[in-house]
N, C-alpha and C positions, 0 to 999 in steps of 0.2 A: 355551619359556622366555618369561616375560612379560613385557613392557618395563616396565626400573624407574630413567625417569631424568627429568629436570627438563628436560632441551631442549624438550618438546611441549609447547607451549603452546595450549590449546585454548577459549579466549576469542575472542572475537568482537568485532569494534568494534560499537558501538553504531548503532542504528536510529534514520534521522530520524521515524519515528515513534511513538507510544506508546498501549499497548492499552489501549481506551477512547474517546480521541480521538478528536472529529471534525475532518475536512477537506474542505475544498471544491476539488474536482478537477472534470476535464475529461474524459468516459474519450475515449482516445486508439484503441482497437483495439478486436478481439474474440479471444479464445483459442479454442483448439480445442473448449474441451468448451463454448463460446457465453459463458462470462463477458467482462466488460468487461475493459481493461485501463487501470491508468493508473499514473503513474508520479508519486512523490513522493521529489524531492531522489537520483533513481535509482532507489532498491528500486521493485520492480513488484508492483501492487494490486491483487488481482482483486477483482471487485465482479459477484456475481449480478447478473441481468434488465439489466446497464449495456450502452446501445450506445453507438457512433463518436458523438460529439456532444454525449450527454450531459453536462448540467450538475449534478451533484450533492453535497449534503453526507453524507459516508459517515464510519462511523463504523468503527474498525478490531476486529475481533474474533478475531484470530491473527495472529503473528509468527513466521514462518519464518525459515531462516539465509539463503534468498536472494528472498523474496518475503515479501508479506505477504496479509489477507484481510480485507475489512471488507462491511459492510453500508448500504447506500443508508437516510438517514432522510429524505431530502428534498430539495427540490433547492435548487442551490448559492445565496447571496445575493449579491445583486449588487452590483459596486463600485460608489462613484460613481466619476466621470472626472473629473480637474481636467483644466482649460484654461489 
């Protein structure tokens, strides 16, 4: 019998980020299958060829329900400092 009722609500909050967009991150880790890892406002970014250290602007090219995936177009720009 197949469930037919209004309780299940199957929406998702929304993602701090958006497919398209770039961002300049920091990758943080490495994952097992060697992708970079980094993390924007929580949800976790895999990012091909990215290692520990990297400074890059990655641009996002899929959104999962608990992670997302983008691609490196460059590297990150630099803030100024105020004093």
């Amino acid at each position: 019998m197949p469930y037919e009722g209004d309780g299940f609500d199957q929406s998702f909050p929304p993602k701090p980020v958006e497919l398209g967009k770039e961002y300049d991150v920091e990758i943080e880790e490495t994952s097992r299958r060697g992708e970079g890892i980094t993390r924007i406002e929580g949800l976790v970014v895999f990012v091909p060829n990215g290692k520990p250290g990297d400074k890059l602007r990655i641009k996002i090219t899929n959104i999962g329900r608990k992670f997302a995936e983008a691609e490196a177009v460059g590297a990150a720009e630099e803030k100024a400092e105020t004093e």
